[in-house]
KEVO-476615 format. One record per residue (C-alpha): x, y, z. Coordinates in pm, 1 decimal, always signed. Layout:
<atoms>
+----------+----------+----------+
!       px !       py !       pz !
+----------+----------+----------+
!        X !        Y !        Z !
...
+----------+----------+----------+
</atoms>
This chain:
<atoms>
+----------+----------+----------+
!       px !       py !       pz !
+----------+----------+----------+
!   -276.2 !  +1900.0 !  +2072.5 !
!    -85.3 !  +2188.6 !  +1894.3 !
!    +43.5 !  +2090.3 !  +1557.3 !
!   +404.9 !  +2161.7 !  +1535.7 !
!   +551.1 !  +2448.8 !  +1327.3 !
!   +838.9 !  +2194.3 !  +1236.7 !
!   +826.5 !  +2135.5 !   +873.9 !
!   +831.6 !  +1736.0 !   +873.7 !
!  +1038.3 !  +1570.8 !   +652.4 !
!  +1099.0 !  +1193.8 !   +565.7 !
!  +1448.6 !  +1077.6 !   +656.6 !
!  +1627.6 !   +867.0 !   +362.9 !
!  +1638.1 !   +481.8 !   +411.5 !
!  +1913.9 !   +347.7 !   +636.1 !
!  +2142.8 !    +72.5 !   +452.3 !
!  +2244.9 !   -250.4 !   +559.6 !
!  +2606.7 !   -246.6 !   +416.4 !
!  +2872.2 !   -519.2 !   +321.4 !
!  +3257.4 !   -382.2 !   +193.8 !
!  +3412.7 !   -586.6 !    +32.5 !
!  +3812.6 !   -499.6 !    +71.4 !
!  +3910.9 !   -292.0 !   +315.4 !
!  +4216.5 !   -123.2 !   +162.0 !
!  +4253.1 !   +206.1 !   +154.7 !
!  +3913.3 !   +283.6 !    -22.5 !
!  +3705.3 !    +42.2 !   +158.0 !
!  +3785.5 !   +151.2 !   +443.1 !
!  +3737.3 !   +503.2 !   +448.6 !
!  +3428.9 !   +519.4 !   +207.0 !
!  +3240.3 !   +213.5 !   +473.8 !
!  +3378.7 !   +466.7 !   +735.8 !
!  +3205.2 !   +782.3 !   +591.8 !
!  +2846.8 !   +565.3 !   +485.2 !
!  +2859.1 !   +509.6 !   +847.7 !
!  +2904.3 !   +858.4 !   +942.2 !
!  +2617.0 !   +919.4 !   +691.9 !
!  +2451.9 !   +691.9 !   +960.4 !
!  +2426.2 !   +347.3 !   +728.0 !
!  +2512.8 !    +29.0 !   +877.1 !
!  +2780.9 !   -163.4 !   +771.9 !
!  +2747.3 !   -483.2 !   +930.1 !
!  +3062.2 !   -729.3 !   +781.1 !
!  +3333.7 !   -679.3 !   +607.7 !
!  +3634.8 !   -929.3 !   +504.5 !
!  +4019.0 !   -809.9 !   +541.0 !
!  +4315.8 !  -1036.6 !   +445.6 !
!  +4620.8 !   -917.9 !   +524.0 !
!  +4740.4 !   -748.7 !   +850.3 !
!  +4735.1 !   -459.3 !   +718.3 !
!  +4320.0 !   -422.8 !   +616.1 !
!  +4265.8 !   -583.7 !   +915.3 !
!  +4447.7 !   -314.3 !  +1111.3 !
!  +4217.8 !    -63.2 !   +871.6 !
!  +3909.5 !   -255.1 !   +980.7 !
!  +3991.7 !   -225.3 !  +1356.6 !
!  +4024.5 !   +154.0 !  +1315.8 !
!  +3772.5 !   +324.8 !  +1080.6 !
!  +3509.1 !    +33.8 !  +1165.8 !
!  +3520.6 !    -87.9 !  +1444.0 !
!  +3290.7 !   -293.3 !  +1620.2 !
!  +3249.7 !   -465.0 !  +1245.1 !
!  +3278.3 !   -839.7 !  +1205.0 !
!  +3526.7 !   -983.6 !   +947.6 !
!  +3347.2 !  -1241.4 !   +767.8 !
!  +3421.1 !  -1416.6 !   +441.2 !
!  +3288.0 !  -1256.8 !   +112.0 !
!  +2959.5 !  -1489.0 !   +110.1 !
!  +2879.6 !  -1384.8 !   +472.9 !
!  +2978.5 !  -1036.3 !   +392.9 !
!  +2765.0 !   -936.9 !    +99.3 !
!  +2422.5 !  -1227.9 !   +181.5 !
!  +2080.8 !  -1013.2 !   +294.5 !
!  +2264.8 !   -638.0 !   +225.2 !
!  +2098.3 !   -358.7 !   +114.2 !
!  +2431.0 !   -246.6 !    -37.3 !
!  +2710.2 !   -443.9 !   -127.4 !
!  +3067.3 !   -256.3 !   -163.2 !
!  +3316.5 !   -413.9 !   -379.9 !
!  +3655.1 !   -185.6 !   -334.0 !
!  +3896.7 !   -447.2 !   -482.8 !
!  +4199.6 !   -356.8 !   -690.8 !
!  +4097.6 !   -271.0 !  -1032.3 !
!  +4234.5 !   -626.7 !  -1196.1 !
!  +4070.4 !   -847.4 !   -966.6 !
!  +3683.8 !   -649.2 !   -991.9 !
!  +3587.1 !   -853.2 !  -1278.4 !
!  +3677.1 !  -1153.3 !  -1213.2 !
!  +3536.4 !  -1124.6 !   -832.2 !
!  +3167.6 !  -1006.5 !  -1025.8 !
!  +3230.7 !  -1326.5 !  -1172.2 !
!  +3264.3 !  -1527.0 !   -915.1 !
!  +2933.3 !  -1367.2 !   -748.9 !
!  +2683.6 !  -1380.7 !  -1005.5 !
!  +2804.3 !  -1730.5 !  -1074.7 !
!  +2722.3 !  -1832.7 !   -725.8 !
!  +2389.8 !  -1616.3 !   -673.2 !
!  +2561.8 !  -1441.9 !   -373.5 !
!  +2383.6 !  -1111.1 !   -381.1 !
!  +1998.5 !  -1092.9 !   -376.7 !
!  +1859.2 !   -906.3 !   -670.2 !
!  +1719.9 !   -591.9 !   -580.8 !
!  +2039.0 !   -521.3 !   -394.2 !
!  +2265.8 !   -199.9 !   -486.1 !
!  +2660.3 !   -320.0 !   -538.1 !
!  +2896.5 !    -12.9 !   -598.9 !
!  +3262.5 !     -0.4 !   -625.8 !
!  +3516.2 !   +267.2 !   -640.5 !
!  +3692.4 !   +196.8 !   -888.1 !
!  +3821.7 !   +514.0 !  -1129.1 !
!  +3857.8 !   +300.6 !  -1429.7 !
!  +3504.6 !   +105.6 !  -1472.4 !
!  +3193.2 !   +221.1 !  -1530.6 !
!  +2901.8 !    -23.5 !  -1430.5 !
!  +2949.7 !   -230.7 !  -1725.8 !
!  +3225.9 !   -418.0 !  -1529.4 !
!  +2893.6 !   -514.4 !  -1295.2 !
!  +2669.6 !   -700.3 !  -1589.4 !
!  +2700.0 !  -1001.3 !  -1438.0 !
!  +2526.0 !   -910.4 !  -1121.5 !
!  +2286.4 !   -654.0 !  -1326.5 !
!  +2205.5 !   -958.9 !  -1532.8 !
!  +2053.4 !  -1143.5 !  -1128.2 !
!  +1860.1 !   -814.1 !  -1049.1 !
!  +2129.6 !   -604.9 !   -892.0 !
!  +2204.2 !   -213.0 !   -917.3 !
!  +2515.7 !   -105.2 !  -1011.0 !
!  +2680.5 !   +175.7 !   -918.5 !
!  +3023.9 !   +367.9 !   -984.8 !
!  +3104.1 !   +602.4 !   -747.7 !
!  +3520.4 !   +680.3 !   -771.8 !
!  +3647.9 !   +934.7 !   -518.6 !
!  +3851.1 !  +1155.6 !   -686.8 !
!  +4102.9 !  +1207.2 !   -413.1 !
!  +4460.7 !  +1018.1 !   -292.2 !
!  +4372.2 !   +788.1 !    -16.2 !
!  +4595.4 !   +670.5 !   +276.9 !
!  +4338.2 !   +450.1 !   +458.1 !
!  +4370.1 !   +651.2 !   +805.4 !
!  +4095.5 !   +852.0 !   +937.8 !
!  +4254.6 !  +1170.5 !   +797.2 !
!  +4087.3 !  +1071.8 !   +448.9 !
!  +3736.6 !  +1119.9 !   +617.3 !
!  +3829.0 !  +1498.1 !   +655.4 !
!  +3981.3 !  +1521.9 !   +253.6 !
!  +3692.2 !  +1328.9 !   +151.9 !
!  +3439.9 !  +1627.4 !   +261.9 !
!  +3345.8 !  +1820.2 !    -22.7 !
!  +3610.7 !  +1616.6 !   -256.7 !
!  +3455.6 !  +1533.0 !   -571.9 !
!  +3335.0 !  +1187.2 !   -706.5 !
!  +3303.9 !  +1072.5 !  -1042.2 !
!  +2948.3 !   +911.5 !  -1080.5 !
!  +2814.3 !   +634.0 !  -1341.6 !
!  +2481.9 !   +442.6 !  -1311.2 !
!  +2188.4 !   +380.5 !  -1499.4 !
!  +1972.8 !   +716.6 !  -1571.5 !
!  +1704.8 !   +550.0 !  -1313.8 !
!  +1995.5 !   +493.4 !  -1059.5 !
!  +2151.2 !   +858.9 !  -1071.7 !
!  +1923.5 !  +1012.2 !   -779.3 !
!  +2073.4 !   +707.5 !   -550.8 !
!  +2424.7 !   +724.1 !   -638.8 !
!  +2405.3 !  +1126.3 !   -600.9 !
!  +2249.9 !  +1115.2 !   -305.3 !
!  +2491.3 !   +864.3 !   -134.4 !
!  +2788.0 !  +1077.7 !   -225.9 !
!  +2633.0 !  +1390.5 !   -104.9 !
!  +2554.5 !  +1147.9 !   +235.1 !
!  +2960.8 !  +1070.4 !   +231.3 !
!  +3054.4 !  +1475.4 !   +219.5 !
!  +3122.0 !  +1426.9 !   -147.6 !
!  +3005.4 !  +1641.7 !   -475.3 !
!  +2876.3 !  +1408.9 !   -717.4 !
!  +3034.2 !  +1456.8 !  -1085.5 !
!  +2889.1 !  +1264.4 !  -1381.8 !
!  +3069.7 !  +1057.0 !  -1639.8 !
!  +2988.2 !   +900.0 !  -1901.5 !
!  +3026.5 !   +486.1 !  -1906.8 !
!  +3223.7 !   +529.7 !  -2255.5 !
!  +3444.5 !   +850.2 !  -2121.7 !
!  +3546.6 !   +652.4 !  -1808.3 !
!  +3880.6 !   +507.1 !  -1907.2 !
!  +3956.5 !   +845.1 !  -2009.8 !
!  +3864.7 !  +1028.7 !  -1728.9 !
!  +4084.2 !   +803.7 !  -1502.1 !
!  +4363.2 !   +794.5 !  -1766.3 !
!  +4364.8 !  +1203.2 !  -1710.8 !
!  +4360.8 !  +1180.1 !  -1303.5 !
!  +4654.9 !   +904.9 !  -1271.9 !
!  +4809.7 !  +1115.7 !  -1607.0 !
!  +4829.3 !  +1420.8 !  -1335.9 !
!  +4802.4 !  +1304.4 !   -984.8 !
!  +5040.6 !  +1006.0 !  -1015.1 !
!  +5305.3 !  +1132.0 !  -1260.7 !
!  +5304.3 !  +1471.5 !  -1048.3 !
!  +5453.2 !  +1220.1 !   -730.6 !
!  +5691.7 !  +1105.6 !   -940.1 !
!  +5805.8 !  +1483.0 !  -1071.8 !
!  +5857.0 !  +1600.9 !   -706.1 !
!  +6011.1 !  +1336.3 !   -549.5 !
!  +6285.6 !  +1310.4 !   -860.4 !
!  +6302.2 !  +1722.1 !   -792.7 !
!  +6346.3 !  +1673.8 !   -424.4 !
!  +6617.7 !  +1416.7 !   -510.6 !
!  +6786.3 !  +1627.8 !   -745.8 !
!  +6800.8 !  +1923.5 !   -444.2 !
!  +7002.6 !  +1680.6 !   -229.0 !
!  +7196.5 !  +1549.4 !   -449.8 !
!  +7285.9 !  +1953.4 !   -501.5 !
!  +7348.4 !  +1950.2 !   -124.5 !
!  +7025.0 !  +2132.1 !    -13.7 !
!  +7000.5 !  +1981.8 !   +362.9 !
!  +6603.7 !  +2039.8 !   +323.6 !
!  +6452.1 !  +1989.8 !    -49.3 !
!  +6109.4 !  +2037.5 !    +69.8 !
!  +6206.6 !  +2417.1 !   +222.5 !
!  +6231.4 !  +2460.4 !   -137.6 !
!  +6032.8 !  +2253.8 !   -343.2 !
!  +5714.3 !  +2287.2 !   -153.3 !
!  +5607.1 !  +2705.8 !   -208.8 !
!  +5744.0 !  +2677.6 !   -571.1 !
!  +5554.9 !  +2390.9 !   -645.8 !
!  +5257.5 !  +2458.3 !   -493.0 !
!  +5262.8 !  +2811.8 !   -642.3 !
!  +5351.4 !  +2690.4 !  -1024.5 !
!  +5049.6 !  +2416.9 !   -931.0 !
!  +4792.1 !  +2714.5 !   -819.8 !
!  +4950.4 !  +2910.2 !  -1127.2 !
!  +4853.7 !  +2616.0 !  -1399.1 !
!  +4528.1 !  +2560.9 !  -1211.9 !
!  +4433.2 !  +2907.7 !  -1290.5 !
!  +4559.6 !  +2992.4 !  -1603.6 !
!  +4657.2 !  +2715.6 !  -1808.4 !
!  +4930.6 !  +2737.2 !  -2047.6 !
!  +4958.6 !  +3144.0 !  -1981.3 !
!  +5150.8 !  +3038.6 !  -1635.9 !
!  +5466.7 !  +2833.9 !  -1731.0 !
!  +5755.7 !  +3060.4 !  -1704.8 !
!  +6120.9 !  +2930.2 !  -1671.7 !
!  +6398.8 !  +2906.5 !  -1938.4 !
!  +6171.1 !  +2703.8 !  -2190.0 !
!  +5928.9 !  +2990.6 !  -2244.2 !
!  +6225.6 !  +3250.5 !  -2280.3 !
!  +6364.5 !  +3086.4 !  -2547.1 !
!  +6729.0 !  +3034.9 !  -2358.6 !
!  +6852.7 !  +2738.2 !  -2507.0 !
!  +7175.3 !  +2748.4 !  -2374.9 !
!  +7063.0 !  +2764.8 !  -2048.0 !
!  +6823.6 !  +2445.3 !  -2128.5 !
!  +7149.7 !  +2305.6 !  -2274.6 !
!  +7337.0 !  +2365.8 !  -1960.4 !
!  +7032.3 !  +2159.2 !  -1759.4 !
!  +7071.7 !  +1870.7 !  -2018.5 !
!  +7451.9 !  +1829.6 !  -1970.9 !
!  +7438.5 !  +1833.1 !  -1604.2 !
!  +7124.3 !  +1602.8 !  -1547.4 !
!  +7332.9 !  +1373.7 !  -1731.9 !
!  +7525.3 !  +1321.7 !  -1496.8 !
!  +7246.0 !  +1193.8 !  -1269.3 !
!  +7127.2 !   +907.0 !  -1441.7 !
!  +6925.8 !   +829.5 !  -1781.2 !
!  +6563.4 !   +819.1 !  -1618.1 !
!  +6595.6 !  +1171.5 !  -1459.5 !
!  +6760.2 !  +1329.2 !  -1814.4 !
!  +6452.0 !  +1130.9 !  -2001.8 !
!  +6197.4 !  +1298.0 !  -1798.9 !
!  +6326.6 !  +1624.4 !  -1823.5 !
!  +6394.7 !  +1584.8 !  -2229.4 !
!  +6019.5 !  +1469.5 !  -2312.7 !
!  +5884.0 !  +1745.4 !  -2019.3 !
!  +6111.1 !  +2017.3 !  -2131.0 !
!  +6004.3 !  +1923.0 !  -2525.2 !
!  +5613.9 !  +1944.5 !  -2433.9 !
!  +5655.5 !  +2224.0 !  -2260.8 !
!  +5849.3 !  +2416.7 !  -2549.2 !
!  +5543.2 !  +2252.4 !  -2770.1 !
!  +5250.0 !  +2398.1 !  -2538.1 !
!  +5447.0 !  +2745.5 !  -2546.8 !
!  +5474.0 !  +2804.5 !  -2891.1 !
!  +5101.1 !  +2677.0 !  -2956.6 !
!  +4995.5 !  +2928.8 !  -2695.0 !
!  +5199.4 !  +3194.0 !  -2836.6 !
!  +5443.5 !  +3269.3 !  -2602.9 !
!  +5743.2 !  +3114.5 !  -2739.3 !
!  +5886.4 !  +3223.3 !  -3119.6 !
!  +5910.0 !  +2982.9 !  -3410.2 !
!  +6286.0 !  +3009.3 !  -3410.9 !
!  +6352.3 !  +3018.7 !  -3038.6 !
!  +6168.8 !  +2708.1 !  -2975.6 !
!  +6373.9 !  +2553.2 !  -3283.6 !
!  +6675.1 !  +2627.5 !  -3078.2 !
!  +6526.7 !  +2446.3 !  -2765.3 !
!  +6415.3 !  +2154.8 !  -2978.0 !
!  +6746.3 !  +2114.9 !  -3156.7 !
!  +6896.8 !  +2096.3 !  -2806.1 !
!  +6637.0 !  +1882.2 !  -2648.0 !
!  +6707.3 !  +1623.6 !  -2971.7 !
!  +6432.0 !  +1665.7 !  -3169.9 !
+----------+----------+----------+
</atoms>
């Protein structure tokens, strides 16, 4: 028989998988290890909602209880919301619910695998593996989650496995520290979820200016001044702050006054670090920016 000129290589271990929550993480990440071609063979959904998840990005997936769902797994995935994680390790380890031996990861941004003790205290393997990406629970996040980054935190033994299962979901695994954790998802809610909040207050501002369509102009400025910052930092804010023209900042203050106290908050304490960040990077003079400040109340 001719020997084959097909380099043979050893395909990585398929994984019996249990999830844990399917909410908008759950879902998608048990929806990309099966795509990976793992096996995710229970999961448990309460409300109608992760139930409606369940049915579409795995279907054909029984929804058991949590006992049912994590017993005889290879990998257990525990995508709960962030305040109920520990107390739900408790409640496993407690019980003896997961085999030892067995790999439990959750997705949570803030934890490391110190929030898993418990479990690594029966013989488990804990791993962190947070998608660093805004979910929505459809199948849409399967595309963003291709090539999005992860933030990764296991054991020094454990690395090659949690690596390797984010490079199996699409992802690109990036390590972080267990001690550096709460900071690194401090910075990504600091930008990502404050940034929501900045456009949809600009977009309200637009209509309340009578602009029929805010997005026709919120969306290429915003995007462009988010490329801009991306690229090159503090050099890229422009705008009356780095000019100096207080009276045009003064102007701003007087008539987002009239729009309520949260909106006129936000802009005072943006338009002050702003005015701060210019003058450290040298754009802005030492008395221009005391001008701005004096108007900005400070």
């Amino acid at each position: 028989m001719a020997e084959s000129s097909e380099p043979w290589t050893e395909q990585p271990p398929r994984l019996d998988i249990g999830v844990v929550g399917t909410g908008r993480a759950g879902s998608v990440l048990g929806a990309a290890l099966i795509r990976a071609g793992h096996h995710v063979r229970a999961c448990t959904a309460v409300s109608d909602i992760s139930k409606l998840r369940a049915e579409s990005l795995l279907p054909g997936v029984p929804i058991m209880s949590v006992e049912q769902t994590v017993a005889q797994r290879d990998l257990v995935l525990l995508t709960v919301p962030d305040d109920v994680l520990p107390e739900l390790v408790a409640g496993l380890a407690a019980t003896n619910a997961i085999g030892a031996g067995t790999f439990v990861m959750h997705a949570s941004g803030r934890f490391g695998v110190e929030v898993l003790s418990d479990l690594a205290a029966s013989g488990c393997l804990p791993l962190a593996l947070h998608p660093v990406m805004t979910l929505t629970g459809t199948s849409l996040d399967l595309t963003r989650i291709s090539g999005c980054p992860f933030g990764v935190t296991a054991a020094e033994e454990l690395r090659p496995v949690a690596e390797a299962l984010v490079v199996e979901m699409g992802g690109e695994p990036i390590w972080v520290l267990e001690e550096n954790r709460a900071l690194y998802h401090a910075a990504l809610a600091f930008g990502s979820n404050h940034l929501m909040t900045l456009v949809n207050q600009t977009n309200d501002l637009l209509s309340a200016a009578g602009i029929e369509n805010p997005t026709a102009l919120s969306l290429p400025l915003l995007s462009a001044s988010l490329d801009n910052a991306i690229r090159q930092g503090d050099l890229a804010i422009t705008g009356p702050i780095v000019r100096g023209d207080s009276q045009t900042v003064s102007a701003h203050v007087q008539e987002l006054s009239k729009h309520g106290n949260a909106v006129l908050q936000t802009y005072l304490a943006l338009a002050r670090l702003t005015a701060e960040r210019a003058l450290e990077s040298g754009q802005l003079r030492a008395d221009d920016a005391a001008r701005l400040m004096e108007v900005l109340g400070q």
